[in-house]
Each structure stands twice: as structure tokens, then as C-alpha cells.
TILO-705551 format. One line per 5 residues: number of its first residue (from 1); their letters; for each residue x, y, z of N, C-alpha, C. Coordinates in pm, 1 decimal, decimal comma. Atoms other than C-alpha are relative to their C-alpha. Layout:
N
NUM> A> X/Y/Z/X/Y/Z/X/Y/Z  ...
END
This chain:
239
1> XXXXX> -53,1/-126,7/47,1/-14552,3/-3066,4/-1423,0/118,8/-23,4/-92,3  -66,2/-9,3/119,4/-14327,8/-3010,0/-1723,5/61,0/158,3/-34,6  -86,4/-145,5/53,6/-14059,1/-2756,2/-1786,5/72,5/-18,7/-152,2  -74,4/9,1/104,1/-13984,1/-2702,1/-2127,5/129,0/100,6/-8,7  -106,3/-81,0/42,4/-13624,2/-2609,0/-2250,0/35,8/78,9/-132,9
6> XXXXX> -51,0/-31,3/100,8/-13542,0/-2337,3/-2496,2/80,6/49,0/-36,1  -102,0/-82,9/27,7/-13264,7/-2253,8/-2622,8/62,2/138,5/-75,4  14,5/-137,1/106,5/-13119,7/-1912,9/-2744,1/120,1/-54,4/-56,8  -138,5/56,0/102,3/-12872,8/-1971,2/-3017,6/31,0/161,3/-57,0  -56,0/-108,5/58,0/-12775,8/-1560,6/-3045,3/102,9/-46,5/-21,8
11> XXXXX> -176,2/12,2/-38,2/-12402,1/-1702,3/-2941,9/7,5/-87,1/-95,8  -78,2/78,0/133,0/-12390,9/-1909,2/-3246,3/13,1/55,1/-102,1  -18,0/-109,2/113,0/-12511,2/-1608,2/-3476,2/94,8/85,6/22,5  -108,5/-64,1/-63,9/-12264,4/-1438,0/-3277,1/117,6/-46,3/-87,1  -151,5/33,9/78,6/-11971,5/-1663,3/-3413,7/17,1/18,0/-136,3
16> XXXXX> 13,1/-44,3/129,8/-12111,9/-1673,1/-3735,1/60,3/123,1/-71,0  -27,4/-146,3/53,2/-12119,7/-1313,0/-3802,6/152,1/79,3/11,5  -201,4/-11,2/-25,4/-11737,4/-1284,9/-3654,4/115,3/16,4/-98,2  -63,7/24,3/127,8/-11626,4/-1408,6/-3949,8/-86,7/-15,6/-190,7  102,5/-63,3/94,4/-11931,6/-1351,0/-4227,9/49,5/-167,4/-53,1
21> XXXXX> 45,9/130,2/77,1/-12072,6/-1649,8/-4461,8/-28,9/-50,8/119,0  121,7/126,0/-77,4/-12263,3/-1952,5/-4304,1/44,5/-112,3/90,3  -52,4/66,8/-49,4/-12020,8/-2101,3/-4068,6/36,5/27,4/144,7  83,4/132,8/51,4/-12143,0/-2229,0/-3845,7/-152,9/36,6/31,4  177,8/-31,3/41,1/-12506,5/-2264,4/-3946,2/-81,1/-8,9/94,3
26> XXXXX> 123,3/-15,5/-101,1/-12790,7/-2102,4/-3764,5/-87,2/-124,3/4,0  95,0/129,0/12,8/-13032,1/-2302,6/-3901,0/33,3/-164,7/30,5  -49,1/151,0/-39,3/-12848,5/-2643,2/-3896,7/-22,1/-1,6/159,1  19,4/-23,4/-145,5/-12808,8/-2568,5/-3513,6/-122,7/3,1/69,8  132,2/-23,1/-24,8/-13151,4/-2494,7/-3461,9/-59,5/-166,5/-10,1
31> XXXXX> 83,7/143,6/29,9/-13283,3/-2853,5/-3623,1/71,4/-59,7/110,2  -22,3/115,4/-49,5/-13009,3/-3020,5/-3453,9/-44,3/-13,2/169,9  38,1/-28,8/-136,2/-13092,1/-2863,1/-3093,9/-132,4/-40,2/-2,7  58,1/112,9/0,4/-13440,0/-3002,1/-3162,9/10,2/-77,5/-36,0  -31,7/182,0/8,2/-13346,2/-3356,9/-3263,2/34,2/-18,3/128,0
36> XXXXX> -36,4/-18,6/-155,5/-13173,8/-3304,4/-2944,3/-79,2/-36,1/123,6  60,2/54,3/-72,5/-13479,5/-3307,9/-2745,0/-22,8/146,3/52,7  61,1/-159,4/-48,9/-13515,0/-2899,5/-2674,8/-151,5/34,3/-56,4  152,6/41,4/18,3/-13878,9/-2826,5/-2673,0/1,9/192,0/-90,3  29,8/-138,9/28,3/-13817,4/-2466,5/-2771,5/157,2/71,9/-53,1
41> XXXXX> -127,1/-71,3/54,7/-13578,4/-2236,2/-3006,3/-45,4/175,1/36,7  41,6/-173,1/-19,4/-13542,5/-1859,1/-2842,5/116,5/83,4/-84,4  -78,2/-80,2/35,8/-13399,6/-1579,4/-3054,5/-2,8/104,1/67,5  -18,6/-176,4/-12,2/-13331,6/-1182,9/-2994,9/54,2/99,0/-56,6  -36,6/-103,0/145,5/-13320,6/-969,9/-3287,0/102,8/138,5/65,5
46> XXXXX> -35,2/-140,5/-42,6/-13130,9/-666,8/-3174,5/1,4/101,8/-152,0  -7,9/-74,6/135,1/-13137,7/-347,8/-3431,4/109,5/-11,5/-76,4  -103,3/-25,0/51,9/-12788,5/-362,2/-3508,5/9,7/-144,1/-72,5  -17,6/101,2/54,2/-12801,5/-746,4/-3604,2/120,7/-46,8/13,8  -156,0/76,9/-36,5/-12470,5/-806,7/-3444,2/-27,5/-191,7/19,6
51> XXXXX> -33,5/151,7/8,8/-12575,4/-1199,1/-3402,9/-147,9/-56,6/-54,5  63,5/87,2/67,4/-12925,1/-1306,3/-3492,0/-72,0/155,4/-118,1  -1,0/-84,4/104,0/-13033,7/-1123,2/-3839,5/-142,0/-4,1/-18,3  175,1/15,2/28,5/-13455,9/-1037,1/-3937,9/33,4/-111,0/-79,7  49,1/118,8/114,2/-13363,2/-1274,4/-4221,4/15,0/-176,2/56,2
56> XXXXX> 11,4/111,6/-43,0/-13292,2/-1579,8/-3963,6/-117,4/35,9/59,8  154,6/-12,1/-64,2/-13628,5/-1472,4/-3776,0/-70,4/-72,8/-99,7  138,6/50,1/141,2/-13845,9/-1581,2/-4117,2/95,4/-144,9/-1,0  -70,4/104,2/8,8/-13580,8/-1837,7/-4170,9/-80,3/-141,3/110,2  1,8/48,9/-104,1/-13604,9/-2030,6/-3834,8/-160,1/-13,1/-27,8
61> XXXXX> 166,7/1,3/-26,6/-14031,2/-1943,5/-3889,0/-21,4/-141,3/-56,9  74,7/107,9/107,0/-14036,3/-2152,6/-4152,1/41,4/-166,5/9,5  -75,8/134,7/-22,1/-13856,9/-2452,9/-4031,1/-67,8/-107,0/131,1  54,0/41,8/-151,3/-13938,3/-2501,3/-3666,9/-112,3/-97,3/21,0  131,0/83,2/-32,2/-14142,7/-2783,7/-3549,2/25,1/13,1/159,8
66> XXXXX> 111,1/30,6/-159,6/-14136,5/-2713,3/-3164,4/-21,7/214,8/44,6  99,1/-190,1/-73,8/-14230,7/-2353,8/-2979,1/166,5/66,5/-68,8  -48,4/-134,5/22,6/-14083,6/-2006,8/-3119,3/8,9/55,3/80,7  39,0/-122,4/-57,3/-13996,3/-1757,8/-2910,8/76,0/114,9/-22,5  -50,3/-139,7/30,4/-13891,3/-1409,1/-2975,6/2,0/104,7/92,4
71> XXXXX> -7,3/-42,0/-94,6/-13722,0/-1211,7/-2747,4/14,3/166,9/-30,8  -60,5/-91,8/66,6/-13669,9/-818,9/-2803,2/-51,9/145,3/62,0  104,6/-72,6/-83,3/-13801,5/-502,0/-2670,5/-79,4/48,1/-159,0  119,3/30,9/66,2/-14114,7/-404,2/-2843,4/14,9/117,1/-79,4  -45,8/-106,0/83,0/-13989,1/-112,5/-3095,8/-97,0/-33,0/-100,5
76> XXXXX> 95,3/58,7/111,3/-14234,1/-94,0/-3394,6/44,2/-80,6/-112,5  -51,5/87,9/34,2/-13978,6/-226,9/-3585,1/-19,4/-200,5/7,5  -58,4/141,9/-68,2/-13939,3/-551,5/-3375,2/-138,2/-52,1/13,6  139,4/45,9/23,1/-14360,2/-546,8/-3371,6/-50,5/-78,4/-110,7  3,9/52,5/133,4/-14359,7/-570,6/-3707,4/18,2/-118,7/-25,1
81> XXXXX> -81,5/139,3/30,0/-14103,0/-861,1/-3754,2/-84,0/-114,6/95,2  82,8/69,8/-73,4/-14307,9/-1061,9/-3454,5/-100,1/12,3/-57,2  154,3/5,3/31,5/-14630,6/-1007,5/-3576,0/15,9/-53,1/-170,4  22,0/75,7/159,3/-14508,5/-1123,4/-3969,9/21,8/-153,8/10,0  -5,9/155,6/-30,3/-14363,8/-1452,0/-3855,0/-91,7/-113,7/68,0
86> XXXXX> 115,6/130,4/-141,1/-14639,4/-1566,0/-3550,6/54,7/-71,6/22,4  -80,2/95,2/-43,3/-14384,7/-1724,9/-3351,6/-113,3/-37,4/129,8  50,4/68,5/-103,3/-14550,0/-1938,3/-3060,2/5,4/131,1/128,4  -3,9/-134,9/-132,3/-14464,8/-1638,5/-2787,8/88,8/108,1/-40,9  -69,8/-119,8/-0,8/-14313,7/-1303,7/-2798,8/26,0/33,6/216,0
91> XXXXX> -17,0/-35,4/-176,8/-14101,4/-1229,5/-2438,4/60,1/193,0/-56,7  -41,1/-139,0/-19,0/-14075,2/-846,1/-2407,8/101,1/33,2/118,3  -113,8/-27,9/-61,5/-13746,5/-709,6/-2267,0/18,9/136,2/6,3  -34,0/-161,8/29,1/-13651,0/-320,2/-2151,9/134,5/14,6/-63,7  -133,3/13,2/29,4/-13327,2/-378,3/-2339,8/28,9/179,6/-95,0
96> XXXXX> -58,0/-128,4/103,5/-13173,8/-37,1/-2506,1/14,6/-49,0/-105,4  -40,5/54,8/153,9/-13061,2/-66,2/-2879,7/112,3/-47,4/9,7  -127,4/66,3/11,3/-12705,1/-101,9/-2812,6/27,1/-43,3/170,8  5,3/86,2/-75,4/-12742,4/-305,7/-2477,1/59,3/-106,8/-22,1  -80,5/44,3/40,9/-12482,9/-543,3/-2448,9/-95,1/-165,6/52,3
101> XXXXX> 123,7/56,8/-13,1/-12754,3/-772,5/-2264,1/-77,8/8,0/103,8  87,0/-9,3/-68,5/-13048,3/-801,1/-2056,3/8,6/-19,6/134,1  -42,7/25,7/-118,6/-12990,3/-709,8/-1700,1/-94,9/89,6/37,5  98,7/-54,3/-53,9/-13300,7/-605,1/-1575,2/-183,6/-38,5/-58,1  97,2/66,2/101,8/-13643,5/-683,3/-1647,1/-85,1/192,7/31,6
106> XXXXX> 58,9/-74,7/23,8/-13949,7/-424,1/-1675,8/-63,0/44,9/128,5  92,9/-14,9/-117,0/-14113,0/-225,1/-1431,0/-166,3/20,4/-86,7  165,2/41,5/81,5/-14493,5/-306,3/-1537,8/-34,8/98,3/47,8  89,3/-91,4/-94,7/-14603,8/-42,0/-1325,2/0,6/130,5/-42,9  -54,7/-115,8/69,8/-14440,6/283,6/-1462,7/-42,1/-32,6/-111,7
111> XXXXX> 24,3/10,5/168,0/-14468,4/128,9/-1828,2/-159,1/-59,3/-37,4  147,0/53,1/5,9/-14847,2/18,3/-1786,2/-45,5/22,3/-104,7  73,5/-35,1/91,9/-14972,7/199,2/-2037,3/71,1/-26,8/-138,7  -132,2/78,1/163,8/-14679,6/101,4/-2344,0/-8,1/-135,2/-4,5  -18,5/173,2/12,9/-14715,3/-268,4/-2210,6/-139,6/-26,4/-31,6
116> XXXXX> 195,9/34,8/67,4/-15097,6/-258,1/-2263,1/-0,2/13,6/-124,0  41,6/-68,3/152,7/-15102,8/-106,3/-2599,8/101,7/-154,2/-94,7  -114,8/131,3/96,3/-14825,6/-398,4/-2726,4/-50,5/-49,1/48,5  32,8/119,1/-26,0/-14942,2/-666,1/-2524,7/-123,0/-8,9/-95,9  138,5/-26,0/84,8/-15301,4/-586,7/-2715,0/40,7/-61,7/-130,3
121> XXXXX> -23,4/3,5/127,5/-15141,9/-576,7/-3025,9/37,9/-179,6/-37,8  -24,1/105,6/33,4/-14967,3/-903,0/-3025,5/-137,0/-146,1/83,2  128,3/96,7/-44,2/-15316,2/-1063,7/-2863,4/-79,1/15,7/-127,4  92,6/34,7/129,2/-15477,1/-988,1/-3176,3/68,8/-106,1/-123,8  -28,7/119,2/60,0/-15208,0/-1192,1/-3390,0/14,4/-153,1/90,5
126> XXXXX> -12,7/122,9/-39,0/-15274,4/-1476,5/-3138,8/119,5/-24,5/59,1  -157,6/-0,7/-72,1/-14920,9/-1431,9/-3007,4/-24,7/-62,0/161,7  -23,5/-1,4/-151,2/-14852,4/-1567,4/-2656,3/123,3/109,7/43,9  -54,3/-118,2/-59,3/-14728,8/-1270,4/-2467,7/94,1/-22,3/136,2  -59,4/9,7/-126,6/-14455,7/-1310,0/-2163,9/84,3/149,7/-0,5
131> XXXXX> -85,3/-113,3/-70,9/-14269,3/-1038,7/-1954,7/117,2/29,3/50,9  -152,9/-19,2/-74,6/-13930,2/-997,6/-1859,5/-20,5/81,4/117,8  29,9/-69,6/-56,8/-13980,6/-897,9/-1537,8/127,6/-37,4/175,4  -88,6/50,1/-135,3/-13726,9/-878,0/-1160,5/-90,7/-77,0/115,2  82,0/61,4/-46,8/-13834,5/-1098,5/-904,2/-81,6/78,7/119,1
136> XXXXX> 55,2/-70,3/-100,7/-14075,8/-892,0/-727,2/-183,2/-7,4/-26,0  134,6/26,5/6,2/-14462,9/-954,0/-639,3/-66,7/137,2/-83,7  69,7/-108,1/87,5/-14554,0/-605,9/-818,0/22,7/26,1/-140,5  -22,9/-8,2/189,7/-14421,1/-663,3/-1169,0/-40,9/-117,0/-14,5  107,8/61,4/3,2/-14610,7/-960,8/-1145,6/-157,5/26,4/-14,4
141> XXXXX> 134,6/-59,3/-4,6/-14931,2/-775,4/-1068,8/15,9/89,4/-105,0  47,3/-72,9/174,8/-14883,3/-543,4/-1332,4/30,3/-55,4/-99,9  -18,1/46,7/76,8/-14771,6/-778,0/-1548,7/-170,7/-82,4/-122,7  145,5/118,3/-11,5/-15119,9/-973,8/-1512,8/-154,9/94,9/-21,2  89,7/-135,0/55,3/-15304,0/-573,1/-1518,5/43,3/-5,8/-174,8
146> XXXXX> 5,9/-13,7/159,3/-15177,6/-536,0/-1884,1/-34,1/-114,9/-88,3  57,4/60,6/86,5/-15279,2/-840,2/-1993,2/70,3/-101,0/-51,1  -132,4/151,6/26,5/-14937,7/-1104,9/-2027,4/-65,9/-91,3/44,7  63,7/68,7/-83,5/-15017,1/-1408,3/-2005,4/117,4/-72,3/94,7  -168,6/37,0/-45,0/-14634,2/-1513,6/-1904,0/39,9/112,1/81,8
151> XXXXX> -142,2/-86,1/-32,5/-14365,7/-1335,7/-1697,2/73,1/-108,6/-28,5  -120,8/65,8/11,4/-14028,6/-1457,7/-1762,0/95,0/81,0/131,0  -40,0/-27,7/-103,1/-13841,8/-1429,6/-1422,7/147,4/49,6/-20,4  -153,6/-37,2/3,4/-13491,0/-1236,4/-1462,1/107,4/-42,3/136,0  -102,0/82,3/-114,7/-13228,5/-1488,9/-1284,1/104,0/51,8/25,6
156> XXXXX> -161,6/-41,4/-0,8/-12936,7/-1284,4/-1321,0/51,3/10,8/138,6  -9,3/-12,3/-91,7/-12962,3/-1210,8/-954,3/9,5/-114,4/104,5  -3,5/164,6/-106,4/-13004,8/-1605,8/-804,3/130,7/-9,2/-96,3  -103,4/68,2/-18,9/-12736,1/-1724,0/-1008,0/160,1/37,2/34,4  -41,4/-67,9/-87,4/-12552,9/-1433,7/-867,3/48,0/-41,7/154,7
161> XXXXX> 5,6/1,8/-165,2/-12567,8/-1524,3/-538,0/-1,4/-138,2/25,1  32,1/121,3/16,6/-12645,3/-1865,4/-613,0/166,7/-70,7/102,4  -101,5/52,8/-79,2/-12291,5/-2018,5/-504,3/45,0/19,1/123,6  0,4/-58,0/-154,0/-12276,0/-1823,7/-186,4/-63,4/-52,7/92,6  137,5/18,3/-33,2/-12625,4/-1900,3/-95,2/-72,2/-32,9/-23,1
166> XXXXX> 89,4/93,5/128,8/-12842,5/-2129,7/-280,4/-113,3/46,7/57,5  96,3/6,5/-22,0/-13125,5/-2096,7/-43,0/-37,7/150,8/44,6  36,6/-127,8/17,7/-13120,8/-1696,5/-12,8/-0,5/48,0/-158,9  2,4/8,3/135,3/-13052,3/-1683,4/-385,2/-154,4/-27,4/-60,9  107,3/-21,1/45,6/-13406,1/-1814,1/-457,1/-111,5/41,3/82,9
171> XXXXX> 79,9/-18,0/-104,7/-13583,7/-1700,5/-170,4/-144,2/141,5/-86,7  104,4/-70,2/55,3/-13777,1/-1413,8/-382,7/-51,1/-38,1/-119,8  7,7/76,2/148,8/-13767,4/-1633,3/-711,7/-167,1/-33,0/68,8  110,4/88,7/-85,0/-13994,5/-1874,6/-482,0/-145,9/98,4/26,8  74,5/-52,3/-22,7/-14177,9/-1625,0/-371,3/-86,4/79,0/-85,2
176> XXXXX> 122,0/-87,7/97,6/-14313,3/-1415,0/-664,0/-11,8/-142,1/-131,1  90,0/69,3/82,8/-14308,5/-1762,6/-864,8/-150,2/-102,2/76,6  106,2/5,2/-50,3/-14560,8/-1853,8/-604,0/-141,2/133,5/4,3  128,3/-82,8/71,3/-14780,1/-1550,8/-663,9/-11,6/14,9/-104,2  -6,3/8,8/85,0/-14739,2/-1569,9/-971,4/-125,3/-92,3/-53,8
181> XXXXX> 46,3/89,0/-1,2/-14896,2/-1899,9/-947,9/-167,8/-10,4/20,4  180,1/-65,2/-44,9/-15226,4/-1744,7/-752,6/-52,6/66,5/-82,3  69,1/-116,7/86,4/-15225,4/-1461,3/-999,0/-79,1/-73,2/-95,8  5,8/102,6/127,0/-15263,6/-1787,0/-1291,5/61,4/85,7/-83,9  -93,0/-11,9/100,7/-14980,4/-1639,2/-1472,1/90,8/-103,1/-29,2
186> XXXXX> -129,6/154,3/6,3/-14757,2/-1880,9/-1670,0/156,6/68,7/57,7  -60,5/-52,2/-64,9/-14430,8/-1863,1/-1522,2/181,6/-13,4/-101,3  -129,6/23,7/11,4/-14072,4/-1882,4/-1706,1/84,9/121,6/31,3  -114,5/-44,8/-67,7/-13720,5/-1791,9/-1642,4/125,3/-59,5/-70,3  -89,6/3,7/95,2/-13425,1/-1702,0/-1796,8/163,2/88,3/43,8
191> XXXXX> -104,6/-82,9/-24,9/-13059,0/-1542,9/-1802,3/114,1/-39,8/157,2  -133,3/39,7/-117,9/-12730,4/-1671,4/-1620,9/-36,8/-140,1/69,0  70,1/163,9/-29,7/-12911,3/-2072,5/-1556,4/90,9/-44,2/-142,8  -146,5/112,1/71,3/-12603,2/-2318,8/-1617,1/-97,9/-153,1/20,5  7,5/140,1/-62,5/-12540,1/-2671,8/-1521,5/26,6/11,5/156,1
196> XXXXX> -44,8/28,9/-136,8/-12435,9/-2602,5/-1190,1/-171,3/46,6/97,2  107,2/-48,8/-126,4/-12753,8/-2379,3/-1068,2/-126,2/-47,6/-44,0  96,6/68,4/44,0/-13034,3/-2521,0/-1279,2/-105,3/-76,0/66,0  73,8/163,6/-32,6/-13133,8/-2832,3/-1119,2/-45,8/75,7/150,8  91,4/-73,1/-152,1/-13189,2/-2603,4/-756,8/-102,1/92,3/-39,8
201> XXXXX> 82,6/-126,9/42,9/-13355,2/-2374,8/-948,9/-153,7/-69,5/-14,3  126,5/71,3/17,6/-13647,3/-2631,9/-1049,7/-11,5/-104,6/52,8  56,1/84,0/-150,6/-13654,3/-2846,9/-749,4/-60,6/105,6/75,2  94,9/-103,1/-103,4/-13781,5/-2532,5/-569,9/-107,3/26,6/-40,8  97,5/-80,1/138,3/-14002,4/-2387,1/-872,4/11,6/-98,4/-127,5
206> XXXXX> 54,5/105,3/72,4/-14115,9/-2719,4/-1027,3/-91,8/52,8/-122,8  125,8/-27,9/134,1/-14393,1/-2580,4/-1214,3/-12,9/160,8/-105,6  -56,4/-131,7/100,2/-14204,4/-2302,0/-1427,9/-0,4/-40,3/-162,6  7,8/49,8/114,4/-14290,7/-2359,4/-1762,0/76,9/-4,5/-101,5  -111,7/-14,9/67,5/-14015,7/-2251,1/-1947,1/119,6/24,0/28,2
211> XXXXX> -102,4/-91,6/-38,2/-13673,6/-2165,7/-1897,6/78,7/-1,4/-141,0  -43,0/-61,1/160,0/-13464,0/-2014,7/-2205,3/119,7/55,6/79,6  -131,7/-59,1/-35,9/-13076,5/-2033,8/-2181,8/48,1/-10,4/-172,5  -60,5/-10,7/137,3/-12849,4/-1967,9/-2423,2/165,1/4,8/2,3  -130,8/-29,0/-5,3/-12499,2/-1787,8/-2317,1/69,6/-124,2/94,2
216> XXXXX> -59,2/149,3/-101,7/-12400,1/-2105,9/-2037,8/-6,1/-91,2/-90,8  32,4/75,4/35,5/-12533,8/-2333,9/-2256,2/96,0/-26,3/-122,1  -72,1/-38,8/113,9/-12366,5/-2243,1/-2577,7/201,2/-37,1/54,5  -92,2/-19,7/-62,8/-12063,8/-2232,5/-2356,9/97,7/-108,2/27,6  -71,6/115,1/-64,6/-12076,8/-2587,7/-2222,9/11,4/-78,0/-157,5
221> XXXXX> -57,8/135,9/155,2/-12097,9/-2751,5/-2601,5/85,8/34,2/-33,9  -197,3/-4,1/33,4/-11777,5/-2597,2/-2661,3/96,3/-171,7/34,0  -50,0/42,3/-22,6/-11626,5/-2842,8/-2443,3/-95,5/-167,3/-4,0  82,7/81,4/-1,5/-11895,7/-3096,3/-2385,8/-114,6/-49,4/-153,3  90,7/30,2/95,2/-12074,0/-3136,0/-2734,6/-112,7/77,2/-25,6
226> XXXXX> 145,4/-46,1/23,2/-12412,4/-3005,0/-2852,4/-97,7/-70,7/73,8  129,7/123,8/15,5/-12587,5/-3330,5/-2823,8/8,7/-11,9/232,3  -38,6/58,8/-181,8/-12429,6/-3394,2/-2440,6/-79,0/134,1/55,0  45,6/-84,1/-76,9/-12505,7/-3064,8/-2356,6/-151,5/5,8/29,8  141,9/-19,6/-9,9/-12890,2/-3039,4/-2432,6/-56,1/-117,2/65,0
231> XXXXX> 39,5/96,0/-66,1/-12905,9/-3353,2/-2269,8/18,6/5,8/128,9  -16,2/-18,9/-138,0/-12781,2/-3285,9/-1974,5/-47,3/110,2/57,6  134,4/-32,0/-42,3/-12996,4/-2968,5/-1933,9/-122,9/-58,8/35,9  156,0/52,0/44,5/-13301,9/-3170,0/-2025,0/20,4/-96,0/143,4  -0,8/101,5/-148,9/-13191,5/-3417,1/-1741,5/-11,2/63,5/166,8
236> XXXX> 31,8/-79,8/-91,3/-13186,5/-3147,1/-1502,5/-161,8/42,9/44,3  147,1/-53,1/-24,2/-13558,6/-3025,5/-1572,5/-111,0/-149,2/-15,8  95,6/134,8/-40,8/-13671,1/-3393,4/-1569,1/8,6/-71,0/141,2  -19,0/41,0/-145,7/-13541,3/-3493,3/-1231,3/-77,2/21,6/132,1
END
């Protein structure tokens, strides 16, 4: 089993845009995080373009040699822009427009019929489709009714609790990434996964295919480097 790492680099378009012009560079960041050894670059367009911009979406398309993914909720707008680039996966998020970020995932069940009609859509450009979804065995099952072939597991809640309680912290992770597993949905996971909670996170839930950090991560190359940092993720999901 093999967990690939991808990184979100909003928090670098973030700094960027702070201070306007190209410093410091999306793109550069992007190549160097794969040289690095990251198997995957995740963005998340928001409407307002406070950190990553449509024109780094095409940008980033055209560069990339390992997996795309595009994070965003599914506005026709944000259809559009996914479906012109054909990034490797599209993860759907219930995020508002001016959502500061993603603290919650989707209820599949209520939105059945909006997640069918998009999931559809991006199955005809060949898109791989994942779900932002809380850890619960029924947004799994409807995840797997509309037609995803992914959920992406919303961690905000283990690494929450995580220091308190490591082993109540993933106790429902475990559990809906084990049905998950029966359903044959792929499985990643994302949001608030450092250096500290990581490595418990995929000794329990080995066979999670992705996980996609960005704000921790971004955080630790401040102090620790770029190069150190993605390495010392990557050493976590190889162990």
C-alpha cells in the first residue's frame, strides 16, 4: 500500500497576493515541491481569488508532471475552470464563497441529487471525482450512490482531539475508512494533518490513498525548509 502526498500551496498564493507581483512564486514552488518527492499538487480556487488565482489553475495545468487536484465547491463557475484544465481529480467541498476554510464536509444524502448531476458531469471529462465528506458510514454510502469514486475524509475533528486522545480521535476515521474500504471507494484525507498527528493517522489507515495538506505544512517550511519539510512528511507515509 502507498499513500501519496499532496500538497496545497493556497498559503503560498496567500503570501504572494499580500503583497502583489510574483514573490514568492507559485509555480516555482509547485516544481520544487515535486523535485521534492510530493506525488501530488492540490489547489482551491475560491471566487474571490484571495490566494490561488483561475490564471494559476491553467498555469500549474500546464506544467505538472505528477497528479492535479482541484479542490472547490462545484459552482458552474468552478465546473467550468475543472473541466477546461482536466486535472487528475476534482475533490468537491460544501465551502460558502467567502468561507474562511473548510470545516465540514458534505452531507451526500440531503445533496444527492446536486452531487449526481456534477459528479456525472466531471465523469464525462474523465475527471476522477472525490468527496469531502465527515467521518460517518452514511456519507460514505451516499457518496458511493452518486457515483464518487473517492471520499476525502475531513480530519479536522481527529487532529482535534488527537493530543488528548489519539486512539478515540481516530476511532470513527478507522471505522468509516474501513467501510469505505468494503464499499471499494478510494479513500483520502485531508485538513489539520501535521508532523505530530500524521504518522498515527496512517499506521491505523494504511491504505488511504491520498492525503492533501497544506496549512501545517506550509507552516513547518517556515522554520524547517521546503525540502526538509516534504521530506519529513513523505517519511511519515513511508514508515
Amino acid at each position: 500500500m502507498h499513500t501519496n502526498l499532496s500538497v496545497n500551496i493556497n498559503k503560498i498564493a496567500t503570501l504572494r497576493n499580500a503583497r502583489g507581483g510574483n514573490c514568492p512564486d507559485v509555480l516555482k514552488a509547485a516544481r520544487d515541491i515535486e523535485s521534492f518527492g510530493a506525488e501530488g499538487i492540490t489547489v482551491h480556487p475560491r471566487p474571490d481569488e484571495r490566494h490561488i488565482r483561475r490564471e494559476d489553475v491553467h498555469n500549474l495545468s500546464a506544467m505538472l508532471t505528477t497528479e492535479f487536484n482541484i479542490e472547490g465547491y462545484p459552482s458552474p463557475e468552478f465546473i467550468d475552470l475543472v473541466c477546461s484544465v482536466h486535472p487528475a481529480q476534482v475533490t468537491l467541498v460544501p465551502d460558502a464563497p467567502d468561507q474562511l476554510t473548510s470545516n465540514h464536509g458534505w452531507d451526500t444524502l440531503t445533496h444527492r441529487a446536486f452531487l449526481t448531476d456534477v459528479v456525472a458531469r466531471f465523469k464525462e471529462c474523465g475527471i476522477r471525482t472525490s468527496i469531502f465528506i465527515s467521518a460517518e458510514e452514511r456519507f460514505a454510502d451516499g457518496a458511493r450512490e452518486v457515483g464518487a469514486d473517492r471520499v476525502e475524509l475531513y480530519t479536522g475533528p481527529y487532529a482535534a482531539l488527537y493530543p488528548a486522545d489519539p486512539a478515540r480521535a481516530i476511532e470513527p476515521f478507522l471505522q468509516t475508512a474501513r467501510h469505505c474500504r468494503d464499499l471499494g471507494l478510494g479513500l483520502n484525507a485531508g485538513h489539520d494533518l501535521s508532523l505530530e498527528n500524521l504518522g498515527f493517522y496512517h499506521e491505523q489507515i494504511p491504505w488511504t490513498d491520498e492525503v492533501s495538506i497544506g496549512h501545517a505544512l506550509i507552516c513547518d517550511a517556515l522554520y524547517l525548509g521546503l525540502r526538509e519539510t516534504v521530506s519529513r512528511y513523505l517519511a511519515l507515509l513511508r514508515s
